[in-house]
N, C-alpha and C positions, 0 to 999 in steps of 0.2 A: 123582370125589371121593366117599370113602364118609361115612357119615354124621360118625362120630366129626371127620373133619376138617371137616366144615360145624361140627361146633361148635365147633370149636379156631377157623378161622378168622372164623368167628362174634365170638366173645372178642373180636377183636382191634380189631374194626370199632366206628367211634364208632356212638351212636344215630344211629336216621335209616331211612329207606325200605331202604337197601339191605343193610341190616342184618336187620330182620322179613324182607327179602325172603328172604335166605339160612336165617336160623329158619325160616323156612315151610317151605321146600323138605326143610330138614332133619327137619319133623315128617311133612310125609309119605313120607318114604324109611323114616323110621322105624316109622311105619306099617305100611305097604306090607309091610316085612322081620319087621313083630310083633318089632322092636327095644324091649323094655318100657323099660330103665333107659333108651337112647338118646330116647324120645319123651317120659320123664316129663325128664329133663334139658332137652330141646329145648324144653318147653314152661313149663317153669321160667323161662330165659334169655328166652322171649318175651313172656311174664308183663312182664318188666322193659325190655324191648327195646321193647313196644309202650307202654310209660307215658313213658319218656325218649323214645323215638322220635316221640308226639304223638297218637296211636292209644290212650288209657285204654281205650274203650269193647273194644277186643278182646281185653284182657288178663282182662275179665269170664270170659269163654270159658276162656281156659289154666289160670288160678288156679283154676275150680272145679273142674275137669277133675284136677287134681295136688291138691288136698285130697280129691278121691272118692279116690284113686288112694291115698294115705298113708293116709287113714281105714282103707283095705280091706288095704293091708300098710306097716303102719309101720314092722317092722325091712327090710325091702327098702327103703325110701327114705327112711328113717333118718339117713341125711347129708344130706339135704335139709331136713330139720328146722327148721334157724336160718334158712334161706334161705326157706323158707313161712311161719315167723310175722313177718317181718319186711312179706313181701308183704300178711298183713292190713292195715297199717298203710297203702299207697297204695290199697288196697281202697276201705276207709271213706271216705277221701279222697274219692277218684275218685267214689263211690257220689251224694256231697252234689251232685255236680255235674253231675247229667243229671236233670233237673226228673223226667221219666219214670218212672226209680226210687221206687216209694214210699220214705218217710220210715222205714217201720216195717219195711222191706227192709232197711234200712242198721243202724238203732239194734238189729235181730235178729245181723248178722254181726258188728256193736262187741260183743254179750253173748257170740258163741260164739267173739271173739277174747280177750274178759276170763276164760271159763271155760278156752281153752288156756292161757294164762298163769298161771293158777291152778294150771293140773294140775302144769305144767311148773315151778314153785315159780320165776317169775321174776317180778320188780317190777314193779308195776301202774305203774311211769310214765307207760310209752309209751300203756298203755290210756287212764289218765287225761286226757294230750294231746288223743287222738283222739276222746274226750265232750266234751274242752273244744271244740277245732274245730267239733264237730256242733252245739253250742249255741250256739255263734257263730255258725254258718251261721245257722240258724233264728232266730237275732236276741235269743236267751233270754239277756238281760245276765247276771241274777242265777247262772242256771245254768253260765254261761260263764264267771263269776269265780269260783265254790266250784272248778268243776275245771280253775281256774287255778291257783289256790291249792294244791289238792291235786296239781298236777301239779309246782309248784316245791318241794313239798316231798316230793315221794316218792323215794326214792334210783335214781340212775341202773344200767342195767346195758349189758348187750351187746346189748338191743335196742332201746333207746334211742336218739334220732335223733343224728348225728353231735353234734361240740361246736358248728360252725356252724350246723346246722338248728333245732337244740332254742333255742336265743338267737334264732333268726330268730322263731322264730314266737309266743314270746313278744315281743319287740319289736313285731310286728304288733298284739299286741293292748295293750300299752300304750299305743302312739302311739294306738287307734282310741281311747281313754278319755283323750287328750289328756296323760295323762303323758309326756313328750318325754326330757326327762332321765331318768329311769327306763331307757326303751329304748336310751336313748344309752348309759350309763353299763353296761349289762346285755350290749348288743351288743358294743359297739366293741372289749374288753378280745381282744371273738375274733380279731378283723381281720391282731392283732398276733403271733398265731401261725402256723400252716400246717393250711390248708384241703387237703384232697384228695377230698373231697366232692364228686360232680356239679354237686352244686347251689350250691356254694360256690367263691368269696366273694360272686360276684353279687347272689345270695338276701338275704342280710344287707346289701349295699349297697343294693339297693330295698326292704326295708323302713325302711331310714334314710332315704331322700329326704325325707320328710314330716317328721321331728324335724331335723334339719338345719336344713331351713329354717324352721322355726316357730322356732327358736330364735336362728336367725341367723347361722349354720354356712355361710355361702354357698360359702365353698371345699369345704367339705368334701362337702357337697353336690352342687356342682358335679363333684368328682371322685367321687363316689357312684353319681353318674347314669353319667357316661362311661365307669367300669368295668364296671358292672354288665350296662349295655345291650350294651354290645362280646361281651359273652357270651351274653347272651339273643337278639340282632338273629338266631344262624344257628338257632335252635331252637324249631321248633313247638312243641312243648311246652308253652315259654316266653310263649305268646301273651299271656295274663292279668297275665306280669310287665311284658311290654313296655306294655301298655296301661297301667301305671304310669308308667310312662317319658314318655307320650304326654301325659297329665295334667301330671307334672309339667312339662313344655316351659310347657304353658298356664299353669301356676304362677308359672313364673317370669319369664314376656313371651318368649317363645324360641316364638312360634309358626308362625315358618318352619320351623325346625327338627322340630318337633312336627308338620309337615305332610309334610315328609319321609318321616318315620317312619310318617305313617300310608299316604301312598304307596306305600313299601317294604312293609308287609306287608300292606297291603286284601286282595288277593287271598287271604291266608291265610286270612279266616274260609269261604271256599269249603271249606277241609279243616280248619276249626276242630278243634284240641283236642276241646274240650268244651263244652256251651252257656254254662259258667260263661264260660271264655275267647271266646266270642263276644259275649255280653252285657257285658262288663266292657271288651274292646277297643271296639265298637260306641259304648259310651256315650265313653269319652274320645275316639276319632275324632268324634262327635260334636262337643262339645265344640271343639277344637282348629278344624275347619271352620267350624263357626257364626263363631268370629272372626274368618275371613279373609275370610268371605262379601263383609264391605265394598270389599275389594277388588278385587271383582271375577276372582277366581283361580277356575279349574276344575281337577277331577280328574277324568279320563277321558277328559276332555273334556264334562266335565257341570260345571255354576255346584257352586263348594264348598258353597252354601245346601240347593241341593237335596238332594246326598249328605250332607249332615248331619244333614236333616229325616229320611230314610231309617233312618240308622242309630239316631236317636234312637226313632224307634217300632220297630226290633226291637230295639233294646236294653231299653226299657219293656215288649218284648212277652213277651220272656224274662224278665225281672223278674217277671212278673205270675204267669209259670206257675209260675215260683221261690215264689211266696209262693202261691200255692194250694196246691201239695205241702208247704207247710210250715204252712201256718194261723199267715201271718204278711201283715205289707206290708212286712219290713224293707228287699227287695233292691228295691222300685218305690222307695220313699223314698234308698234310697242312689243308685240310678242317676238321678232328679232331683236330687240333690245333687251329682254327678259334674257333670251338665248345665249347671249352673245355677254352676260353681265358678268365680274371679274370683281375678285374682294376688296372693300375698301379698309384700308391701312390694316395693321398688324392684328392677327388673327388672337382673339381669345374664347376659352372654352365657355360654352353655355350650360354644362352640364356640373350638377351638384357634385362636390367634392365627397368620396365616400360610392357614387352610384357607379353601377356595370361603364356607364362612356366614359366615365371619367377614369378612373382608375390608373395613377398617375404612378412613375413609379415612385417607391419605396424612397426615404432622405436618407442622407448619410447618418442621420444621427434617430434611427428607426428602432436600433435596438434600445436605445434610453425611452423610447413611448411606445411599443409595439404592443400588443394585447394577444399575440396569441396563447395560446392553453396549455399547461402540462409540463412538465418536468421531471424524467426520470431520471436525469442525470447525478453521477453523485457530486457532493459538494469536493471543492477545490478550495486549497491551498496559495493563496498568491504568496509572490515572493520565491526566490531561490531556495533550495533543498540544503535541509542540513548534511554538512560533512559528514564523508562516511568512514570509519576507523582505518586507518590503514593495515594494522594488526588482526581485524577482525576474522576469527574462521568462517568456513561455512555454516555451522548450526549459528554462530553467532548473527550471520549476517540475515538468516532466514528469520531470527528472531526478531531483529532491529524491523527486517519489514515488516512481517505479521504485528508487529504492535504498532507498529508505527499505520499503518494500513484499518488498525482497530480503533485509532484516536483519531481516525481523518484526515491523519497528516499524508494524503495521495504522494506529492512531490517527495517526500522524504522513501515511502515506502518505494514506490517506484525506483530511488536512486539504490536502494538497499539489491533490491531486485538485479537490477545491472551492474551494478560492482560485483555480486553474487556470479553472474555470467560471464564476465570478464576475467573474474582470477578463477571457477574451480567449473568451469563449464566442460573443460578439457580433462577434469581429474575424474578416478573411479571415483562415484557417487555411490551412498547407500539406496535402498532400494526409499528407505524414509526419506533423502533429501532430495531423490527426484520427485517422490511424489508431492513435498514439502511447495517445490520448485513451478511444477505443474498445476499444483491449489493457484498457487503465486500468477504465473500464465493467464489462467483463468477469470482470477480477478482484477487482471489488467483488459484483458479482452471483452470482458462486459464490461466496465468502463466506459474502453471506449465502443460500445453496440453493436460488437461483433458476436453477435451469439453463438454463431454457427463455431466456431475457434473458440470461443470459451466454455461450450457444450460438450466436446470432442476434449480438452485439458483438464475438465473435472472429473470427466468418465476416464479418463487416466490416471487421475490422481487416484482416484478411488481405490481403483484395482489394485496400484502399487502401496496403497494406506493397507490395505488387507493382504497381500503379502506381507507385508512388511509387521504384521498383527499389530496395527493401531485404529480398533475399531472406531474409535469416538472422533479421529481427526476422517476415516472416513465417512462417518454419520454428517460430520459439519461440511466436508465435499458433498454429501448428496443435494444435503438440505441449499448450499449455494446453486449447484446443480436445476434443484426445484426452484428457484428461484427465478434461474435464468428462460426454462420453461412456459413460467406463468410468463415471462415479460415476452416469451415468443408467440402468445398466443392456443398455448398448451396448457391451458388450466386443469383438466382434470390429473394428467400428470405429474404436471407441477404440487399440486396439493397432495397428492398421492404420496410422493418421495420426502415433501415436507414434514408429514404425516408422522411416518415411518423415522427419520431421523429423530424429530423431534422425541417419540415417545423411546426412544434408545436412550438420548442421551439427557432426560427424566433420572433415569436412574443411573448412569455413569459418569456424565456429563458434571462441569464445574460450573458454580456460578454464574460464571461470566458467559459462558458456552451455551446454557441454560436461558438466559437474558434474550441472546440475538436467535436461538432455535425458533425460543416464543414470538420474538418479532417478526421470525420468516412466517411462524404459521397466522400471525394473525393476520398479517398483509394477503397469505393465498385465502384465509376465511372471507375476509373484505373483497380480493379479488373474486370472488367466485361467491357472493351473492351473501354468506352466512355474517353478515354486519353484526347482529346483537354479539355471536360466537367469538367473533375479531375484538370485541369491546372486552369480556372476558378476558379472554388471553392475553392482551396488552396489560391487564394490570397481573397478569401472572409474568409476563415480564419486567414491570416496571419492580416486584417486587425480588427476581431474579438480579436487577442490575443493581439495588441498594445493597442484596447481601454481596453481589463481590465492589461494590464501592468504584462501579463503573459507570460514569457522569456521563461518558462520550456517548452512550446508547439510549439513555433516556430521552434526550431530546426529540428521538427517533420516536422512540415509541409513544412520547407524549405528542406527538405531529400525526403518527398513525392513528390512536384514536381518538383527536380531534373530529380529523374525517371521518369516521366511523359512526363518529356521534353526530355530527352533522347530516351525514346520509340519514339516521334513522328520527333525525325532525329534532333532538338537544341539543337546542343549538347553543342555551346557555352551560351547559357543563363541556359542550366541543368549544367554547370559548375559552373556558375556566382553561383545559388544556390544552389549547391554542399558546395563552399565556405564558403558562407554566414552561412550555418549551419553549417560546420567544424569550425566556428570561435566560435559561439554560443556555441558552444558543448565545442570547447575550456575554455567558459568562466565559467562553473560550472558545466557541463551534467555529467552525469553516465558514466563509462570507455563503455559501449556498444554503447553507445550514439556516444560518441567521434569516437569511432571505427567505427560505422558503416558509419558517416561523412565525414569522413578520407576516406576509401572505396570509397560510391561515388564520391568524388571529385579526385581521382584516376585516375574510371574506365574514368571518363570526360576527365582528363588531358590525358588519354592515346588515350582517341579517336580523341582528337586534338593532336594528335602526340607529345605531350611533355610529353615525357620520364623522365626525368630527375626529374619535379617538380611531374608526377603521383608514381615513385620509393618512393620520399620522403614522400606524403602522405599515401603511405603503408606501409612504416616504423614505421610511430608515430603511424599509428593502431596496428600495431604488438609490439608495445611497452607499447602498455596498458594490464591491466589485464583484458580482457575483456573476454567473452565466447567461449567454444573451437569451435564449430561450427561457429562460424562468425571469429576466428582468420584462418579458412581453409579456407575459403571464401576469407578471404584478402591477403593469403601466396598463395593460386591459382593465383590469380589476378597479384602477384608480380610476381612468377615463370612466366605464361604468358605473361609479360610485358620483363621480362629478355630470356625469348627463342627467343624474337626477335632483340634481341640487342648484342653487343660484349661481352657482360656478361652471355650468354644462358649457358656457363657448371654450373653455379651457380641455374640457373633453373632445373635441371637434378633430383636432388636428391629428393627435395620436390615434381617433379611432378612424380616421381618412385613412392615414398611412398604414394602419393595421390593413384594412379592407385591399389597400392594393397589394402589399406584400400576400397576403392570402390569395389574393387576384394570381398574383404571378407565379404562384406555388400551386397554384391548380384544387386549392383547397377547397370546391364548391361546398360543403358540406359547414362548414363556419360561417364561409360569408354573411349567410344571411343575420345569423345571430349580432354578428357584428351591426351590420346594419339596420337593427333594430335596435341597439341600441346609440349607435349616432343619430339615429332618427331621432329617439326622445331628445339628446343632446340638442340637434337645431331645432327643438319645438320649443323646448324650456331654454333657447340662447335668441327667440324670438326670429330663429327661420325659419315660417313654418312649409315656404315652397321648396328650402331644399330638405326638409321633414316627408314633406309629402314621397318626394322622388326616389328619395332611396328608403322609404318604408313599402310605396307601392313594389319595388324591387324585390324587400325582403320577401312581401307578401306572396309572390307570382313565384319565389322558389319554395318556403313555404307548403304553398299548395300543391305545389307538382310534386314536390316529396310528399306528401300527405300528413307534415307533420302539423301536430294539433297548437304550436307555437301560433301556428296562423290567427289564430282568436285572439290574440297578446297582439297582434300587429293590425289585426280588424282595428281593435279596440285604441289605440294609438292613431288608428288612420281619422278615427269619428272624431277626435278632437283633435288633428290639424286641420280637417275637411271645414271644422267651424271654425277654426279660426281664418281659414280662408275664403268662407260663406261659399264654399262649394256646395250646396245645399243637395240635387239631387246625390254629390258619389257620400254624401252624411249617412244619407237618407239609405243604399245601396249597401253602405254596409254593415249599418242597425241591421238591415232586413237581412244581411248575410251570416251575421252576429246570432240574430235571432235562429233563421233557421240552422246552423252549425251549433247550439246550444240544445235545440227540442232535440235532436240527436242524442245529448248524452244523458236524458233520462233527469236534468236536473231541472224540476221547477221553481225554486226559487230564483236560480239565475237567469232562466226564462222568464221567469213577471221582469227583473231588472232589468234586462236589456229589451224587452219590447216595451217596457214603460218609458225607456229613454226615446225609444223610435218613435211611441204615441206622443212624447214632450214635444219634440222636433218637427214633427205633423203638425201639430197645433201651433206652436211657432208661424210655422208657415199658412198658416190660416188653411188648412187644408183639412177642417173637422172634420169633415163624414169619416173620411180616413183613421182621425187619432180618434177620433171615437171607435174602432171597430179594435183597433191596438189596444186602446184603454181596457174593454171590454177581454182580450186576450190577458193583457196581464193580471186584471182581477181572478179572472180563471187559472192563470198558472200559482198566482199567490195563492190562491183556497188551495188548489192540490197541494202546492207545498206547508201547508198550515201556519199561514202567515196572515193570519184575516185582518190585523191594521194595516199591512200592506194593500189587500187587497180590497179596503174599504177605501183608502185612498183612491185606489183606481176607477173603482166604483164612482166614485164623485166626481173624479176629471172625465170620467165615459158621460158621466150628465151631464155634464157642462159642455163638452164638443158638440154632445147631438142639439144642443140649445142654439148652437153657435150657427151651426149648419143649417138651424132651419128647421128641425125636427120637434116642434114643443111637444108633441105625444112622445114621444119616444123617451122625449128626458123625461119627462112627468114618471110613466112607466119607469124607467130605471133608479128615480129616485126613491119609490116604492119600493125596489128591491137593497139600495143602499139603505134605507132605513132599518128594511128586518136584519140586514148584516150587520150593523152600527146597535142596534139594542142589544146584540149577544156578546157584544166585547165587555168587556171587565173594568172597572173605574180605578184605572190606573194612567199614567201623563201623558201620553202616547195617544193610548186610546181618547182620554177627553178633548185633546186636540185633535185628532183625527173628526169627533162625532160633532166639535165646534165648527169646523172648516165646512163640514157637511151641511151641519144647520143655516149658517153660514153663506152657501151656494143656493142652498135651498130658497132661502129669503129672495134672492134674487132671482131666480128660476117663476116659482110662482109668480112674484109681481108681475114677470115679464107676458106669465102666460093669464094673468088677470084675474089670479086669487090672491092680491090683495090680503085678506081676511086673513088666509092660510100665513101668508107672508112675516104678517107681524109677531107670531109668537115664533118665529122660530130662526128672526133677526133676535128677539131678546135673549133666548138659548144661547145663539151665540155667546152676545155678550157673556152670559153668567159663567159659559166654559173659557173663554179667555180669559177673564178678571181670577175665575178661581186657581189657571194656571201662572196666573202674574204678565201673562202677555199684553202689554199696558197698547203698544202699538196695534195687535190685532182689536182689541177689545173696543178701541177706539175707531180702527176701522167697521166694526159690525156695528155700535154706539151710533152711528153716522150713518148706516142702513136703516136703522133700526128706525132713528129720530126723522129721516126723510118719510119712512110709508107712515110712520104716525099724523106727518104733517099733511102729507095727502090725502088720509084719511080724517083731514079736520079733525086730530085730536089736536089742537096746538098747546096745552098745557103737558101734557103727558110729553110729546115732541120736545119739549124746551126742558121739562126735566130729565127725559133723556140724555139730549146732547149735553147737558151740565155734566150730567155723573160723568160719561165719556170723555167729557174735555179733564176733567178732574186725574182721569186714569191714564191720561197718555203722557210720554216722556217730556221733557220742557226741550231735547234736541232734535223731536220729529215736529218741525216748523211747518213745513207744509199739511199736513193732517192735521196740527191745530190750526192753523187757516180756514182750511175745512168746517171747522167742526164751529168753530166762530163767525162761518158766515152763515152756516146754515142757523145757531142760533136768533144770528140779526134776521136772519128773514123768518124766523118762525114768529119773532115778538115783533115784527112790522105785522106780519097777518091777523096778531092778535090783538094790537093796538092802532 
């Protein structure tokens, strides 16, 4: 790589270490070669590479180095001009901020940047600014408000700090002289336009933190803080803004939070910025420690008292030296006031509703919208139990429960059960009614989730059903038996006994007895992996419970496999029976029954994308009284259903309170799921910073589990990240997306997600780069045999290296999209792809000054738009086309061009016929 491309690819690179690293390399190659313009360039770019990158103190070095260097030839680095007196301006800056520096070092390089500005006949603004700054540093009120004053009112020019920065630092000094509203009313106007500033919008939302909340701005405030720091958290730099951020935590009672952050970045004052931003982070870590002391919390594994006392004497320590370089006490007196600062008015949470700090507890009313998962329970009975006979015997009363117990009626069987123990508990039993009694036991005991006691009364029952020679009522003990098993975690067992039951009572067994065998075995086939084999057997049950005319079991079985048929990707036939049981359950079933029918047929509707009819079947379950853990399960299902729809703020709250109730139950293992899906909820509810907070959460457990969901949350995070214009963490995790996909061997969805990274590149004017992506995903689309894909890519990789600067390269590469674009097939895709192509090409050539080559392959265009009916593109190439004809002095052919073109474009694309109407006036002014 020769030099000039270390400083192309230099450009491209955010601030940061490996950015200086490559400027470096590049200063001494250029060295090395007596590259003059290459090293004074190199050393320009590092100037500002080392001040963004966290590094001021080295940029001292470059910047003198390139003012000797202009001093000595100025028309040689002549276009460097704008770009050096701009660097005075972080000069002065930087200068105030290393105690080190004499005082009369700094206020000498402010005179010989007020004397270039003079020369140069440009507005003393900016100069004024940076006297205001210096007398602020030094604590000079009076000084620091004449050239405040003179600085608001001197007229702005081109070196002038951005429209974001110039308000920021006003702002800063308002708020310090307790005018709040001033700053407010001065800053905020900016917020509302577009920042593309480094240091903006951030900059200006941390100086508002303090007028916010003095004034009572708590929202605003709150989101002031969470945007700003979101920006500042990746940037050395930034250390002195973050130690704002730290403060305010302690400001506002948020000092878990504020302990956090001083966690996250401790280790930075090792590679401090500046001593300013050591002394300034140092005292608000401070600060923020000292109050947690009481609790007994460590950092490092040291008492938080100790590392606060620490930080508060070198933060006082550097104060001090601050104010003997200045022949002041102002920074010892500010950094005791930092120390010594106490919350203003009533404390609230900064943290997004849904994430780890927040986690608030559970409402009273948590089991109506909870979302957790699962429901083995069985359905219930509301309402008081029916009377029980007073006459009834013992077999009689065994029978009232067992059926009563077979129809769902729990409350009725249960009372049958204990009036049973109350009148003949005490009488000689047959060896049949104990064991009748102990079936009875056991299905009270799983019930209610005691297995161990319902394990131990079926193995009883059994043994006394075989004395007692009733083989088939002991087959139906095993098979509950196996049932209880599988729910313990005993699946081979469980299936084992199910097994074996079942094929007994095949052939002894009744109807009815036949019906629930088949349903036990199909739930251990479902449980234990054999899905197709469960699907089978349920309709060998469902045809067992028509012959004995038993409604109560169907339900069941058509809910069983629902699921079954859902697991194996049917979803419309696990719908169909979804239905079919939600109808059943309709027609007499227990409200759990109903509920949990409702549910499935839901989760079905919702995976056949109907929304609307899956809402409503989670309504009527939420409208039954049914159990609190399956109404979480269905208010999950619903919030998840509503985070992806125009209704997602209605999702917010139930999946908040879910998240804490799982918070408080120690459920790591969901949370994240949850909060990924509140996260879509606040994106598509239009919040996409508390989107951001609690997806990055998901993501970080996630990945520490290693579960492969992380790519579902990558993928969510690229589009809050742009809606936030977080551009580098966009950018971080396409390229994470990317490499976590070449991992699974699939290239198709490698071309798609690095063509999104290459989009996003290019975006950002960062071509060499999306050119290099572009180039990757054409490659992944050929591997995967997707060549209109990967002929599209082909043509945005020409187009970036054009953009870049490279005209060989695209020249070369459009050579090779052409031989890919002749093998494709004359089908709409492809002709649009091979239009788009011809298309760029037009433009390409002209630019690189074949002309000649250019015109026939602007009319290609055309003829592939018009022949797809694309009246808008056609008109855009039409308008290519008709300009190089007119360059090329054809101006008859030009005018009949732009005619056909205007003729083919829509009458409601106004602006493009504008176009296309002035380029004819001026083709028939040249001609006439």
């Amino acid at each position: 790589m020769n030099v000039t491309d270390m400083l192309d690819q230099a450009r491209e690179m955010p601030y940061g270490a490996a950015q200086i690293a490559l400027l470096e390399q590049a200063i001494a190659h250029a060295d090395a070669q007596r590259l003059a313009d290459e090293a004074f360039e190199a050393r320009i770019l590092a100037t500002t590479g080392y001040i963004y990158g966290g590094e001021p103190a080295r940029s001292f070095v470059t910047f003198s180095w390139c003012l000797t260097e202009f001093d000595h030839d100025p028309v040689r680095y002549g276009r460097w001009t704008h770009h050096l007196l701009w660097s005075f301006k972080a000069m002065v800056n930087a200068m105030t901020k290393f105690p080190e520096i004499p005082l009369a070092r700094t206020t000498d390089v402010l005179d010989d940047m007020e004397r270039r500005w003079r020369a140069g006949g440009h507005s003393p603004h900016a100069v004024y600014m940076q006297r205001h700054l210096v007398a602020r540093h030094v604590g000079d009120v009076g000084a620091a408000q004449e050239w405040f004053e003179r600085w608001s009112t001197a007229p702005r020019d081109d070196l002038s700090d951005c429209i974001g920065c110039d308000p920021t630092g006003k702002a800063y000094w308002l708020a310090s002289r307790g005018r709040d509203e001033e700053a407010i009313a001065l800053a905020e106007p900016v917020l509302a336009g577009r920042l593309s500033c480094t240091e903006q919008p951030h900059s200006i939302h941390t100086a508002l933190l303090l007028p916010y909340l003095r004034t009572g701005r708590t929202e605003a405030a709150r989101d002031a803080h969470r945007r700003a720091y979101r920006a500042h958290r990746t940037r050395l730099a930034d250390l002195a803004d973050i130690a704002e951020h730290v403060r305010f935590c302690a400001l506002t009672g948020n000092d878990a939070l504020g302990l956090e952050i001083v966690e996250r970045h401790l280790d930075w004052l090792d590679r401090s910025p500046t001593p300013w931003a050591t002394m300034t982070f140092a005292a608000s870590a401070a600060l923020v420690l000292r109050r947690l002391d009481s609790r007994g919390l460590t950092v490092g594994g040291r008492p938080a008292g100790a590392v606060a006392d620490e930080l508060a004497t070198r933060a006082l320590d550097l104060a001090a030296r601050f104010d003997a370089r200045n022949g002041t006490g102002t920074h010892t007196a500010r950094t005791r006031e930092t120390l010594a600062t106490t919350p203003i008015g009533a404390s609230f949470s900064l943290a997004a509703p849904g994430s780890r700090r927040a986690a608030p507890a559970p409402s009273d009313t948590h089991t109506d919208s909870g979302t957790a998962q699962g429901s083995e329970q069985s359905p219930v009975w509301t309402g008081p139990a029916a009377p029980v006979p007073d006459t009834a015997g013992p077999d009689e009363l065994l029978d009232l429960a067992e059926n009563a117990f077979r129809s769902r009626r729990e409350p009725d069987a249960f009372a049958a059960w204990e009036a049973f123990d109350d009148r003949y508990a005490g009488d000689q039993l047959t060896e049949l009614q104990r064991a009748r009694r102990l079936d009875g036991l056991g299905t009270r005991a799983a019930h209610d989730d005691d297995h161990a006691a319902a394990e131990a009364a079926w193995l009883e029952a059994a043994a006394l059903y075989a004395a007692a020679g009733d083989e088939v009522r002991r087959q139906v003990a095993r098979g509950r038996l196996g049932m209880g098993l599988l729910r313990q975690g005993r699946p081979d067992e469980g299936r084992a006994l199910i097994e074996e039951s079942t094929d007994y009572l095949v052939t002894h067994g009744a109807p009815g007895q036949l019906a629930r065998a088949h349903l036990r075995l199909a739930y251990a086939q479902a449980t234990t992996g054999r899905v197709a084999e469960s699907v089978a057997t349920s309709r060998l049950a469902e045809e067992h419970a028509a012959a004995a005319e038993d409604p109560s079991v169907l339900g069941q079985i058509l809910a069983l496999r629902a699921q079954a048929l859902g697991r194996l990707g049917e979803i419309e036939e696990a719908a169909a029976a979804a239905a079919e049981s939600r109808e059943r359950a309709r027609a007499g079933g227990p409200p759990d029954e109903r509920a949990h029918a409702c549910l499935l047929h839901g989760v079905t509707l919702r995976q056949l994308g109907q929304a609307d009819e899956a809402l409503a079947a989670f309504d009527e379950a939420l409208a039954l009284p049914c159990a609190a853990e399956l109404r979480q399960l269905v208010a999950r299902q619903r919030a998840g259903l509503l985070a992806n729809s125009s209704r997602a703020a209605e999702a917010i709250t139930p999946l908040a309170e879910e998240i804490a109730a799982l918070t408080a139950a120690g459920d790591r293992d969901t949370v994240p799921h949850t909060q990924h899906e509140l996260a879509i909820a606040y994106l598509n509810a239009g919040r996409p910073l508390d989107a951001a907070e609690v997806a990055e959460e998901a993501l970080a457990a996630f990945e520490a589990a290693g579960d492969e969901q992380a790519l579902a949350v990558r993928d969510l995070l690229v589009a809050v990240y742009q809606e936030l214009a977080e551009h580098e963490s966009m950018l971080t995790q396409l390229t994470a997306l990317a490499a976590a996909i070449a991992a699974l061997d699939d290239p198709a969805a490698l071309g798609r997600v690095t063509e999104r990274l290459a989009e996003a590149l290019d975006k950002l004017d960062r071509d060499a780069t999306a050119a290099t992506s572009f180039a990757e995903a054409a490659a992944a689309y050929t591997t995967a045999g997707r060549p209109i894909d990967a002929l599209r890519a082909r043509r945005r990789h020409t187009t970036s290296l054009l953009w870049a600067g490279q005209p060989d390269q695209a020249v070369a590469a459009l050579a090779e999209a052409d031989v890919a674009a002749a093998a494709l097939p004359a089908e709409p895709h492809a002709v649009w792809e091979r239009s788009m192509l011809d298309y760029d090409a037009a433009r390409l050539l002209d630019r690189t000054g074949r002309s000649g080559e250019a015109i026939p392959r602007a009319e290609r265009a055309v003829a592939g738009f018009r022949e797809l009916g694309a009246g808008a593109q056609a008109g855009f190439a039409g308008l290519l086309h008709g300009e190089l004809l007119r360059a090329a002095g054809r101006h008859e052919a030009a005018e009949g061009v732009l005619s056909g073109a205007l003729a083919l474009v829509p009458d409601d694309e106004e602006a493009l016929r504008g176009q296309l109407e002035g380029a004819l006036s001026a083709v028939r002014d040249d001609r006439f």
